[in-house]
C-alpha positions, 0 to 999 in steps of 0.5 A: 310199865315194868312188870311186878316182881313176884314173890313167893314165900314157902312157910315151913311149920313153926316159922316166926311171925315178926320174919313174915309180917316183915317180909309182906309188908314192906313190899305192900307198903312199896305198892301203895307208897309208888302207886304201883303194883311193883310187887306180888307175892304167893304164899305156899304150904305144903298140904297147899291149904295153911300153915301154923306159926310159932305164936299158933296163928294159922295163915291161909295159903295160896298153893302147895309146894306141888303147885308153885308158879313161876316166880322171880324170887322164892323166899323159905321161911321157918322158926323153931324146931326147924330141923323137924320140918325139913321134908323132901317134899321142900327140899324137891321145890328147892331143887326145882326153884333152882334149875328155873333160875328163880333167886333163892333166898332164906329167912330167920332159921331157913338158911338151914334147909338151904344148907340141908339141901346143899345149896349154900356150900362155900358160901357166907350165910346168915342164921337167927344167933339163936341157932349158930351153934348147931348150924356151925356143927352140922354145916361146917362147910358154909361160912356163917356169919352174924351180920343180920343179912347177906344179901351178896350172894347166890342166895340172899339169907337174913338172919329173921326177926326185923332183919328181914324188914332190912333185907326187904328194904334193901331189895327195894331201894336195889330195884326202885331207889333209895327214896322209895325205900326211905318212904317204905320205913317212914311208913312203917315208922322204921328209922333204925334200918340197918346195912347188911353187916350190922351185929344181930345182937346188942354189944356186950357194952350197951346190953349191960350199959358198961364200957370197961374194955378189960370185961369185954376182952375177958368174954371175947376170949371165954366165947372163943375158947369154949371147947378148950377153956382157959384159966381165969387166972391166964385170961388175966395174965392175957389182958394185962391184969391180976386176977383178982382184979378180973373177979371184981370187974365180973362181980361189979358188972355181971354178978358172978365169978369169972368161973362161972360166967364161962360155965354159963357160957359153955353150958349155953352152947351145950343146951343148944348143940342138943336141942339142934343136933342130934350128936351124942351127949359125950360129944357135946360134952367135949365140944363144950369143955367139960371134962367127962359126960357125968360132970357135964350132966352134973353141972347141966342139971344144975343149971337147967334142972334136967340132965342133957339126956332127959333133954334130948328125949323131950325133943325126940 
C-alpha cells in the first residue's frame, strides 16, 4: 500500500479561510471517497500554537515552523495585509523546505512571500487579482499571470478563494485519477471545476450582462493604458466609432462618462499600489496618470474620502 502523501500548510496571520477550508477538504474528501488514507496534512504556525483568519477564527495548530516534519508538499497560505507578515522566521522554513526537495507551492495572496523569498524569479505565478498590482510593482521579475492556478511549474501557486479546491482537485486526479477526483467535487457538490488557465475574475460581459464589443474594447484599451492615458475621443477614433457614440454606450452600460470610468480605473490601481507597496505618494501618482500629486490627492480624496497620504499612515 502507497504511502500517504503528506501535507503541510504554513498559515501566515490573516490567511482567508474559504483558501484553507478549500484546501483540507478536498484531500479529506479523497480518503473517505477511496477508503484510503491517501492524504495527511500538518497545520503550522509560527508560536506552533494557532493562527488567526482574516474573518477572526482562531485555528489550532499542530507545530511550529521550527518544528516541521518532512513532508511531500508544504503549501503557504496568507490573506490580507500579507506584506506585514512576511517574517524571517518563514521565510527560513522556506528556504529550508527548499533544500530537502519537498514541493513548494502558494495559496491565495502567498505567491507573495515566495516572490519575498526569491523562490519564483523567471517563473509564471498566480495571485488573488486583488493583489496583482502591487505584486506586479515589487516583483516585475516574475511573470503574474490571471488564470486561477499554475500548476505547471517548480512551484504550484493558486490564486485563493475556490481556486485552491481547483488546484486540489486537480492534484488528485494527477495522483489518483480523474474518477476519484470527479467524486471528490460531486461530494463537495462542486460541478464548476475550472482547468489551470480559467480567468479568475468574471468577464466584463457576464459581470454587467452585456455583449457590446465596442465597450469592452474601450476598457480593454483604458486598463492597458493606465499609466499613459488616452483621449476618450482617440479611444473612439481606435475602435472605429465617434465619440459621441462611445459617451452613450458608457451611459447605457456603465452609467457614467467614458472620462470617469478611466479615472475610477486609475484611481482603483492607485488605491492599491498604496495600501501593498511602500512607494511614495508621487510615485504612484505617476504610475497612474495623474498629472501631478496635488491632483491626484485632489481626485483620491474625492473618491474615497481621504488623501492618499492620510491612506498610507492608517496602514502604517
Amino acid at each position: 500500500m502507497q504511502s500517504p502523501e503528506h501535507f503541510v500548510f504554513l498559515l501566515v496571520p490573516e490567511f482567508t479561510h474559504i483558501a484553507f477550508s478549500c484546501a483540507i477538504e478536498p484531500l479529506r474528501i479523497a480518503n473517505l471517497v477511496s477508503g484510503e488514507t491517501l492524504y495527511q496534512w500538518t497545520l503550522a504556525s509560527e508560536d506552533g500554537e494557532a493562527a488567526t483568519c482574516s474573518n477572526g477564527t482562531v485555528t489550532l495548530v499542530n507545530c511550529g515552523y521550527d518544528t516541521i516534519p518532512d513532508c511531500d508538499r508544504l503549501f503557504v497560505l496568507s490573506g490580507i495585509h500579507v506584506q506585514n507578515h512576511v517574517s524571517q522566521p518563514l521565510l527560513n522554513v522556506l528556504r529550508k523546505a527548499r533544500v530537502s526537495r519537498a514541493k513548494l507551492g502558494a495559496l491565495c495572496s502567498a505567491a507573495h512571500v515566495l516572490a519575498k523569498a526569491g523562490m519564483l524569479d523567471g517563473m509564471r505565478a498566480a495571485i488573488h487579482w486583488d493583489f496583482h498590482d502591487g505584486f506586479m510593482e515589487e516583483f516585475p521579475e516574475v511573470n503574474l499571470v490571471s488564470s486561477v492556478f499554475v500548476a505547471d511549474e517548480t512551484i504550484i501557486t493558486a490564486s485563493g478563494g475556490t481556486a485552491t479546491a481547483d488546484l486540489m482537485l486537480h492534484l488528485i486526479a494527477q495522483a489518483h485519477g480523474n474518477d476519484l477526483s470527479v467524486a471528490v467535487a460531486d461530494q463537495m457538490v462542486y460541478n464548476a471545476v475550472r482547468e489551470g488557465t480559467a480567468e479568475q475574475r468574471v468577464s466584463l460581459q457576464s459581470r454587467h450582462g452585456m455583449r457590446n464589443p465596442h465597450l469592452v474594447k474601450a476598457i480593454e484599451t483604458m486598463s492597458e493604458n493606465l499609466e499613459t492615458p488616452i483621449a476618450p475621443m482617440q479611444i473612439a477614433q481606435d475602435i472605429g466609432i465617434s465619440t459621441r457614440q462611445l459617451e452613450r454606450i458608457f451611459g447605457r452600460y456603465m452609467n457614467c462618462s467614458p472620462k470617469k470610468y478611466y479615472v475610477d480605473l486609475r484611481l482603483q490601481k492607485a488605491r492599491n499600489l498604496l495600501v501593498q507597496t511602500d512607494r511614495s505618494v508621487t510615485e504612484i501618482a505617476l504610475a497612474c496618470g495623474f498629472e501631478s500629486p496635488g491632483h491626484f490627492s485632489r481626485v483620491y480624496r474625492a473618491k474615497y474620502g481621504i488623501t492618499p497620504t492620510a491612506q498610507q499612515n492608517r496602514l502604517s
